[in-house]
Backbone bond lengths (Angstrom), bond angles and torsions (degrees), N, CA, C in turn:
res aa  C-N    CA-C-N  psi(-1)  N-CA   C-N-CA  omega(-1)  CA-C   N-CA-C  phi
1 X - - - 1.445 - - 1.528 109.14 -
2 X 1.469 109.74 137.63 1.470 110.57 -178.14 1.960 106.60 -89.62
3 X 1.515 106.45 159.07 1.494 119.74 -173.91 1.100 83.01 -130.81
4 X 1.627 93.45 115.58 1.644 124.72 146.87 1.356 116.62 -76.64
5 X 1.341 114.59 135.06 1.389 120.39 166.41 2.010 115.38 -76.24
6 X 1.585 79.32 130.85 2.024 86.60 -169.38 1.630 97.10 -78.60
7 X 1.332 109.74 112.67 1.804 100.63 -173.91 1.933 85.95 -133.05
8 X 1.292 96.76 158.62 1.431 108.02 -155.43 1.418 98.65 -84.80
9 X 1.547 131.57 -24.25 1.254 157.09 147.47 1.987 107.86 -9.95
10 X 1.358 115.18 -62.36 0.967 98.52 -167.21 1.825 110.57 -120.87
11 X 1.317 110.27 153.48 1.670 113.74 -173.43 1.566 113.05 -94.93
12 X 1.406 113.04 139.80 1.355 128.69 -168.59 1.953 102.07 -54.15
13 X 0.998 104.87 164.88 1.685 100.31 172.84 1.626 110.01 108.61
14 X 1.405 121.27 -52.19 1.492 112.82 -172.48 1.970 97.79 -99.37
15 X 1.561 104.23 126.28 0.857 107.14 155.96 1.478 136.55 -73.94
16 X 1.325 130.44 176.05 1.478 143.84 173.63 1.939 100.07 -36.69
17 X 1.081 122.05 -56.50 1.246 112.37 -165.35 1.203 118.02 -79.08
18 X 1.410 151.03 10.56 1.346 173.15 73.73 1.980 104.56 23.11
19 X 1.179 94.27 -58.47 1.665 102.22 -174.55 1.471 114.13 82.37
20 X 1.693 103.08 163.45 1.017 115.82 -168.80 1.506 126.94 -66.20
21 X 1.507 127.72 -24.82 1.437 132.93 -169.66 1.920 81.19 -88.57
22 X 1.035 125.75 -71.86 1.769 112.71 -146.55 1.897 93.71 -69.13
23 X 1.245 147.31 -40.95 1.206 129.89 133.96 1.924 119.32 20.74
24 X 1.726 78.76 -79.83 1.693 93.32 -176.31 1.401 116.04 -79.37
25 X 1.152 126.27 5.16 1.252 121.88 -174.88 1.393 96.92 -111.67
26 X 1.007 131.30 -41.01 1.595 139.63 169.12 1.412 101.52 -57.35
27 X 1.026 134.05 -52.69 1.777 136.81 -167.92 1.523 97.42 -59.57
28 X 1.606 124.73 -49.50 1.351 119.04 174.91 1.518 119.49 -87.14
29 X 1.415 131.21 -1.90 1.147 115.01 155.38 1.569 124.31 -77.96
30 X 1.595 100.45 -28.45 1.610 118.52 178.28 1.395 103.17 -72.88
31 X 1.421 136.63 -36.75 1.584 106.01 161.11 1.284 122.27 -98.85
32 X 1.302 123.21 5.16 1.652 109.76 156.95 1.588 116.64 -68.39
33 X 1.402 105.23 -18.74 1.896 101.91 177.19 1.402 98.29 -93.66
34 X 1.357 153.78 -15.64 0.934 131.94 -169.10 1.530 96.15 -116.65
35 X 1.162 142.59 20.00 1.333 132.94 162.86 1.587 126.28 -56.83
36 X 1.057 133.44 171.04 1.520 108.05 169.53 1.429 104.44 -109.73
37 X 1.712 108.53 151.64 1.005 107.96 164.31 1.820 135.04 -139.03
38 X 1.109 137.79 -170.77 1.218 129.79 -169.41 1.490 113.06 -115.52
39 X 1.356 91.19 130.32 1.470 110.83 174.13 1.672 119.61 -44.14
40 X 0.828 119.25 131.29 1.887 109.49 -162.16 1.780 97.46 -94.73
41 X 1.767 91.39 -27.44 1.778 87.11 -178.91 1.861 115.33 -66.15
42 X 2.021 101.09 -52.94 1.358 93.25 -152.61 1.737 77.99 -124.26
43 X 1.128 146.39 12.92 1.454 151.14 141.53 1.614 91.67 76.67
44 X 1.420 112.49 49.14 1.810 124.38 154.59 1.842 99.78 -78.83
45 X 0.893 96.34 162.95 1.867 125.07 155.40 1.529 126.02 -57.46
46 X 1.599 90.47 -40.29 1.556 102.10 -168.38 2.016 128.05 -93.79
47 X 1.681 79.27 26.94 1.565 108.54 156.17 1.873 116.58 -58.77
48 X 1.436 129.94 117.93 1.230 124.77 -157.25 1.230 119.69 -155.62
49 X 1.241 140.75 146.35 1.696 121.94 -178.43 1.482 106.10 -84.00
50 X 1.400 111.12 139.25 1.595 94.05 -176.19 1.603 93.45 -109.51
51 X 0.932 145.26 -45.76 1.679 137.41 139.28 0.934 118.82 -127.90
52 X 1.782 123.16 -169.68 1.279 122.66 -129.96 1.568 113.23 -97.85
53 X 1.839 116.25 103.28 1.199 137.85 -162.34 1.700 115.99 105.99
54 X 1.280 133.26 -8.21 0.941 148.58 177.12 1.529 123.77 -124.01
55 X 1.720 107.57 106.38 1.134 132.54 176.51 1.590 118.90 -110.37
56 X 1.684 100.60 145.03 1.656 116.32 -153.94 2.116 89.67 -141.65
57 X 1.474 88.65 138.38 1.320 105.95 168.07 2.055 93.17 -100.48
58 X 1.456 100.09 137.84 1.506 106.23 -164.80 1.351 88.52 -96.24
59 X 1.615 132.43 -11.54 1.339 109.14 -166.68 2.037 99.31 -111.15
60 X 0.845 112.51 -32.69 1.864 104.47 172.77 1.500 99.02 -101.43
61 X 1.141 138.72 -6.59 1.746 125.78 -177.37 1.132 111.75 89.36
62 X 1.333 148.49 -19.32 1.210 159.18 176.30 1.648 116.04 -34.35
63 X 1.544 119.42 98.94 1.582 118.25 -155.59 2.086 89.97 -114.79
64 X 1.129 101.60 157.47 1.521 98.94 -177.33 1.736 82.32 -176.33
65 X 1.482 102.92 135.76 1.437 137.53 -176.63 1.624 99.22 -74.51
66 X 1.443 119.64 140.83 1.709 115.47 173.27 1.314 98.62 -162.24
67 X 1.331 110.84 -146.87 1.590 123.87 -160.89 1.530 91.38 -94.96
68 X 1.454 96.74 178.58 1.704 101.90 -174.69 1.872 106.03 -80.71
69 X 1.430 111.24 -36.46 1.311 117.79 -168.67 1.413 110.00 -101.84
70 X 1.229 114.37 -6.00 1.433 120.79 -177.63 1.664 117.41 -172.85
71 X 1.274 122.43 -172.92 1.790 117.37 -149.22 1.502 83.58 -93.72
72 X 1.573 131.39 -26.16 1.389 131.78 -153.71 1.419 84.36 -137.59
73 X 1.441 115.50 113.89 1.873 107.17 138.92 0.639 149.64 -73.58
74 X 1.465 134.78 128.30 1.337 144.01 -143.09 1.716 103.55 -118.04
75 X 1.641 106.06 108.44 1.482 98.71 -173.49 2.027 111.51 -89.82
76 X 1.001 109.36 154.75 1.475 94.03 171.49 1.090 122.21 -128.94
C-alpha cells in the first residue's frame, strides 16, 4: 500500500486519476468559497453563499447577488 503525504495543500474528494493541475485549481476555488466573510450591512461573520451567485448574511437578512465562488469575480 502506498503513503500519501497529509499536506494541508490539497482537499479530500479528488482522487489520483483527476491529476495534479485540476486538484490545484479546485483546492483554490474550494477555499475561496469557504473563507469567511463580512457582512457589508451589519459587519457579522455570518455572511455566506446560500446558492450559486447568491449571498445572505444569516444574522440581519441582508441578500445581494455575486459571483458563484465569491461576492466579486475575479477573472484571470
Amino acid at each position: 500500500m502506498v503513503k500519501r503525504k497529509n499536506s494541508k495543500e490539497s482537499i479530500k474528494g479528488l482522487g489520483v486519476k483527476y491529476g495534479t493541475t485540476l486538484r490545484r485549481r479546485y483546492t483554490n476555488i474550494y477555499r475561496i468559497l469557504k473563507s469567511k466573510r463580512i457582512c457589508p450591512k451589519c459587519g457579522s461573520l455570518r455572511f455566506k453563499r446560500a446558492v450559486i451567485g447568491i449571498w445572505k448574511c444569516h444574522k440581519c437578512n441582508y441578500t445581494i447577488a455575486g459571483g458563484a465562488y465569491d461576492i466579486i469575480s475575479k477573472h484571470t
